[in-house]
Each structure stands twice: as structure tokens, then as C-alpha cells.
Steps between C-alpha positions, in 0.01 A plus 500: 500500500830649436522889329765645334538888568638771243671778677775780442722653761754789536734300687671828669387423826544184519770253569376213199210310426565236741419481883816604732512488870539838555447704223186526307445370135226541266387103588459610860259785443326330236446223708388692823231681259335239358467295882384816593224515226426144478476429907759232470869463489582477138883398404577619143763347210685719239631456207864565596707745741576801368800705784489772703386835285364337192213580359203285233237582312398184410548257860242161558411364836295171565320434848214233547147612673208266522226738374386713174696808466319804271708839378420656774774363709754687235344830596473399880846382475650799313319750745677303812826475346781765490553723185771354395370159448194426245255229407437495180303120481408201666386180354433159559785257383509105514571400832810325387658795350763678660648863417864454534474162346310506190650842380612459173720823470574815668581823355741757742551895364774697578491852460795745455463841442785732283387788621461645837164519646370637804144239475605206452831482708292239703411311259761500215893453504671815382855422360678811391766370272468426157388101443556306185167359432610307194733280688274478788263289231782338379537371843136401558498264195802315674217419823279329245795258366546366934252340725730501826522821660670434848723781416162728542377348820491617838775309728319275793241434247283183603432402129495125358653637135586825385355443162287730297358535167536901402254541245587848416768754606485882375594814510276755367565916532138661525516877557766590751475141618666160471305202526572150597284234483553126561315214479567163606309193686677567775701761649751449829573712759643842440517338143424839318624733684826296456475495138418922475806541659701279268324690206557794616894474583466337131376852367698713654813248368631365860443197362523340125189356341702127487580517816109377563576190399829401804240738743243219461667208441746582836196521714617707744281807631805691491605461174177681415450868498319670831094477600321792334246704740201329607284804425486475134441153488093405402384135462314571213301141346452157634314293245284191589361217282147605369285261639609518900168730535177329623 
């Protein structure tokens, strides 16, 4: 039976979702928990890769196990795992379905704070100069008009395409904070960080608002601005089709 897992992670501590040879990841302990639990050695799938330092509140796993698993392997689980890394479900899927592959969207926030602030300088990016917001959004609405984004992507990448639908692009000021959020089918490595940075040379007028268009169509990494901070970076959403549930 396969089971798809609903988790959140502060990502602070470790370096990315995905297995590395000699770092940890959030897949690694994850995985070494639940063989633990489950007396067998249980290899686990997610959803995507988020880097070194980034964090998700919203992050699904899929494993397969033979038997009948109750809710009290989330509390077993959760009491075994670190603090920073929580279960929040785990359900029964059909056996075909796979998390990284039947994702319809994912949703990325980036947070930005205007002022400085002594509690969240781990978790939010503090940019003292002055940003112009409005032009930032002018800029976002130019992602949603392009669906190749090699310009974004991490160099050595091992994709097949670097196509993506972005669904939504926005900047939002809440408080003393500026949000980001992004959502797309498919995101590619180092994808948003890469476009922060762009926005944010955009606000503070190192670059012009057209100039968005030649960035993507040249696509060249470094005709793009620089890779925001991975510590204010949250995977936010991945959506599924309704009826994958058993």
C-alpha cells in the first residue's frame, strides 16, 4: 500500500530535502525514523527538492508498507523525530500515485522584512534600503506572460526542459513585511531565489522593469539578478487532484 505523508520543516539545519552523501537532509532523518518505527527499511519520495536552509510548511512524502497504518504512527513519529521537523498526516493514496509526479502546483513564500528585527533574523530577509514595491509587481506580471525560465535556473542543472507554468507572482507588504509568493507547476532549481533577487535589484532601480523581458529571453543565469537567502524561503502549498485518496 503506498502512503503519502504531510510534514513541515524548519530547514535551518539542514542541507535540503534530498539525501546527500555527507550531509544530512530532512529525507534522511525522515527516512531513518520511520525504519526505525516500522522494523523495516523504508525509502521515502518527495514532492520536490527544496536547497540547503529552506524551510515548508506544507511538504508531502510517499513510501509503500504492506500493512494497516492507524494515527498513532503520526504521534509515534512526531515524538521520535527532531523539533524541527513535524507530521502533520498520513494517508493512504493509490498505489500508482506519486508525490513529485502528480503535483499539480506548488506555492513558494518569500519573506522580506523593512524593518529590523532581532526574532526573526533567522527566518526573514532584512533589506535596509528603501524598495519600490510597485515596480516589483510590475515585474511579476511580466513572469506570467513566459513559460521558459532558464535564465532562473541553477547552472549544471540535470533537467529535460526548463519550462514552467507560473500561476501567480506577487508582492504583498503585510506589517513591516514583504511577501512573495509564487506559484507554478513546477519550479527549477534555485528558481526563486533567482527571481527575489531580480525583484529586488528591480525595486531598489539597479535594474528597469523592461529589462525582464531580454533577462528571460537571453537565458543566461547571469543576466539575472543574484540568489536571495535561503532562510526566508518557505514552500508553502502543493496541491493534488482530489480523488488520489483511498
Amino acid at each position: 500500500m503506498r502512503y503519502f505523508i504531510e510534514l513541515s520543516y524548519n530547514g535551518s539545519a539542514y542541507h535540503g530535502w534530498q539525501n546527500q552523501p555527507k550531509s544530512i537532509s530532512v529525507q534522511e532523518v525522515l527516512e531513518n525514523a520511520l525504519s526505525t518505527l516500522l522494523k523495516m527499511p523504508i525509502s521515502i519520495m518527495g514532492a520536490g527538492r527544496t536547497d540547503t536552509g529552506v524551510h515548508a510548511s506544507q511538504m508531502f512524502a510517499h513510501f509503500d508498507f504492506n500493512d494497516e497504518l492507524n494515527d498513532a504512527i503520526i504521534f509515534k513519529l512526531n515524538s521520535f523525530l527532531p523539533k524541527d521537523i513535524a507530521i502533520h498526516a498520513i494517508f493512504k493514496v493509490k498505489e500508482d500515485t506519486h508525490t513529485r509526479f502528480n503535483a499539480l502546483s506548488r506555492t513558494y513564500l518569500y519573506r522580506i522584512t523593512l524593518a529590523k528585527n532581532v526574532f526573526t533574523t533567522k527566518s526573514v530577509y532584512y533589506i535596509k534600503q528603501q524598495l519600490d514595491v510597485e515596480k516589483m509587481n510590475n515585474a511579476s506580471k511580466i513572469l506570467l506572460e513566459y513559460k521558459d525560465f532558464q535564465c532562473f535556473s541553477k547552472s549544471n542543472t540535470d533537467v529535460k526542459t526548463y519550462y514552467c507554468n507560473i500561476m501567480k507572482a506577487e508582492w504583498v507588504v503585510e506589517n513591516d513585511e514583504l511577501c512573495f509568493t509564487i506559484k507554478a507547476d513546477r519550479f527549477l532549481r534555485n528558481m526563486v531565489r533567482a527571481i527575489v533577487g531580480t525583484m529586488i535589484n528591480i525595486g531598489l532601480g539597479k535594474i528597469n522593469v523592461e529589462d525582464l523581458h531580454a533577462i528571460i529571453k537571453s537565458k543566461n543565469r547571469s543576466e539575472a539578478g543574484f540568489s536571495a537567502p535561503a532562510h526566508a524561503l518557505y514552500l508553502t502549498k502543493i496541491e493534488y487532484p482530489d480523488d488520489i485518496k483511498l
